[in-house]
C-alpha positions, -999 to +999 in steps of 0.1 A: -190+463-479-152+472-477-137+479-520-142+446-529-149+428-504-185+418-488-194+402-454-221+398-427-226+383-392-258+371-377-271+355-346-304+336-348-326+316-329-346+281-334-375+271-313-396+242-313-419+217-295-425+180-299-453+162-289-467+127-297-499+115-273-484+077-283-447+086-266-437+094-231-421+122-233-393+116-205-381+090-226-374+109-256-332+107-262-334+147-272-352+172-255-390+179-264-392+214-260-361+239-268-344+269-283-311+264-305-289+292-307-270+299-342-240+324-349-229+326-386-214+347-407-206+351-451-182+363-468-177+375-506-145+387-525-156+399-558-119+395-577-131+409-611-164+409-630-166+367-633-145+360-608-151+355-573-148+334-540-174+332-515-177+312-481-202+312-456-202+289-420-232+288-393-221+272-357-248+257-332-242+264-300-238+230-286-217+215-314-228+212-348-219+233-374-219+240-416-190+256-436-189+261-470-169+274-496-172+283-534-153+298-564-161+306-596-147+317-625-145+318-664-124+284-667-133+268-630-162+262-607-153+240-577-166+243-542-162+226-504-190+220-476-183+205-443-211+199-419-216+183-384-253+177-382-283+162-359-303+136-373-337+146-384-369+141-352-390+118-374-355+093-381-352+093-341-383+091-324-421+082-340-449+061-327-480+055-354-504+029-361-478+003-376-449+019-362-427+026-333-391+041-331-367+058-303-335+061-313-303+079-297-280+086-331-248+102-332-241+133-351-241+129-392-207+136-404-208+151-442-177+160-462-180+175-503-158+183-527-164+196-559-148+212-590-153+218-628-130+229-653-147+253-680-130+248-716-146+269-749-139+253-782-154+276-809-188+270-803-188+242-779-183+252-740-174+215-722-169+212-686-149+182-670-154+175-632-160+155-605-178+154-567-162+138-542-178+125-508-174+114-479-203+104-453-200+086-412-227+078-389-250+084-421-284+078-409-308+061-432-340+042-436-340+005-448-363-025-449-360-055-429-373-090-430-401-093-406-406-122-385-440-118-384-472-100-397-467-079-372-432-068-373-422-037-384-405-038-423-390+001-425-370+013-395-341+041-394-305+030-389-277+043-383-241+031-403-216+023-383-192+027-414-183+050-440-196+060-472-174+071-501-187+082-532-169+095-563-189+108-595-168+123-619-192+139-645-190+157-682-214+186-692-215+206-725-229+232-747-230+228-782-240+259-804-252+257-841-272+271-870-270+302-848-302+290-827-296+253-821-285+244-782-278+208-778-264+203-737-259+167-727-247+157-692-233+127-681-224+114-648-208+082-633-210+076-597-181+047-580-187+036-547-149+033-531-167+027-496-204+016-491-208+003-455-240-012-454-252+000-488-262+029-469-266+048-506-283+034-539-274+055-567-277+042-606-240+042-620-250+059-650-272+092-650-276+106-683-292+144-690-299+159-726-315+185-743-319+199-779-335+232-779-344+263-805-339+296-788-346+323-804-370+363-804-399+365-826-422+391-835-396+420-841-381+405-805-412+406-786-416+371-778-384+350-763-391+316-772-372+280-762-389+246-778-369+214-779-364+177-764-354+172-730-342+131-725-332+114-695-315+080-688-305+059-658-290+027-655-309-001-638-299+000-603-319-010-567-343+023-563-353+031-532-388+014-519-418+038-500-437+031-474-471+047-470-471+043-439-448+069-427-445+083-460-399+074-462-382+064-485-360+034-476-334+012-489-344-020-505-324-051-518-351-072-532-361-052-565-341-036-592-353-011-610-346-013-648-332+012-672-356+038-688-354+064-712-375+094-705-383+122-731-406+151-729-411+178-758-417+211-746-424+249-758-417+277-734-423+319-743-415+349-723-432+382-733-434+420-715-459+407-688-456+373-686-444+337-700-459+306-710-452+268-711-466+237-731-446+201-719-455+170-735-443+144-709-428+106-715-430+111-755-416+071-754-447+058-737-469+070-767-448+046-793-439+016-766-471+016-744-452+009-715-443+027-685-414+031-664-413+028-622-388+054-605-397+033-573-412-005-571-444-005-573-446+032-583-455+040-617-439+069-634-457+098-646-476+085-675-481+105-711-501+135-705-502+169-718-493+199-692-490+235-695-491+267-676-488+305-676-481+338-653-494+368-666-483+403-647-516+430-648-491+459-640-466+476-657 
């Protein structure tokens, strides 16, 4: 620490070893056995009591690296993130009962922008933003048409294009009857570049709950109860394949819109807290289900709860 300022460098180290009894190993495209060698550092400059920028950036020693950036403060939140980065082992090589991969993939390239504006209105905090991203060689898993029974259906590929998403979003906190938190989120996502449909996202994502929060018992018990909903738009969810236990693009099935809603009743206490969730309320009045992926039902009505309890003062 120097005043107001806060940083730190490290070195660290990464080893691991790959084996597969179905793969020769001198054909692998990376090496099977290794050490990779990191150098990083963060960075912190505490400007007041709510304000403050922070950045942090690790460099692999034979290319790839990660920086980021945030800043926040009582009217704006936005951050940065740049990273070079190796695509994952089981997306380059694999070799199962169904299934056989060896790929030689260039470097992920992943670029992120993001800021929020924070505006009080009396009660009622809203906050207007957006993400911006940008995505090359993106490596992904998608299905293909097979030929023949025994043709593979999922493989990994890499884009040859680039991805461009922009999601400008709207989240808010509304205040009332003293106790009363309603805070709805809203966000719409616009491909301006999709190379290969590398990405399926639903254009509308919609997050909302109404919640009583509150101390009872002379303040002894902190309590939150409400409705949390959820709503996507019908879009083309990604598939799953058992096999090898991805997720993968498909174009074949689209997945319509659902409305989720749970009813839940949380408590925190000296020595410990509490929860009771009520999950997919709609399912009790509609009788029907939802499917986050095809051939996947959703999480069905069902009563959950659980508790932590601390035996020490």
């Amino acid at each position: 620490n120097a005043a107001f300022l806060f940083y730190n460098f490290y070195y660290k180290s990464r080893s691991y070893r790959y084996t597969n009894q179905k793969l020769e190993i001198d054909k692998l495209t990376f090496k099977p056995i290794a050490v990779e060698h990191y150098i990083g550092g963060r960075i912190a400059l505490t400007i007041d009591s709510l304000t403050e920028l922070t950045g942090n950036a690790e460099y692999l020693l034979d290319g790839n690296y990660r920086v980021e950036g945030e800043f926040k403060s009582p009217w704006l939140d936005a951050s940065a993130r740049s990273l070079l980065a190796k695509p994952g082992l089981m997306q380059t090589s694999y070799s199962g009962g169904h299934d056989y991969w060896n790929n030689s993939f260039s470097d992920v390239f992943i670029n992120q922008l993001t800021g929020f504006l924070k505006v009080k209105v009396g009660p009622m905090m809203i906050s207007p933003g957006a993400t911006f991203s940008t995505y090359k060689n993106y490596v992904f898993f998608r299905e293909i048409q097979p030929t023949s029974p025994s043709t593979q259906r999922v493989l990994p590929y890499q884009s040859g294009g680039v991805q461009t998403i922009f999601s400008p979003e709207v989240k808010m906190t509304l205040q009332f009857l003293k106790h009363i938190y309603f805070r709805p989120q809203v966000i719409y996502t616009q491909f301006l570049q999709n190379d290969d449909d590398a990405f399926q996202i639903p254009q509308l994502f919609v997050n909302s709950q109404l919640a009583y929060e509150g101390k009872l018992f002379k303040g002894n018990l902190v309590v939150q109860m409400g409705l949390d909903v959820h709503w996507k738009s019908a879009y083309k969810a990604l598939g799953y394949d058992p096999a090898i236990q991805q997720f993968y693009n498909q174009n074949t099935t689209t997945v319509p819109s659902f409305l989720l809603a749970d009813v839940f009743f949380a408590g925190k206490f000296k020595q410990g807290r509490f929860f009771i969730k009520y999950h997919n309320l709609v399912q009790r009045f509609t009788q029907s289900g939802y499917l986050p992926t095809p051939g996947y039902p959703g999480q069905r009505t069902i009563m959950d709860f659980g508790f932590d309890l601390l035996l020490f003062d």
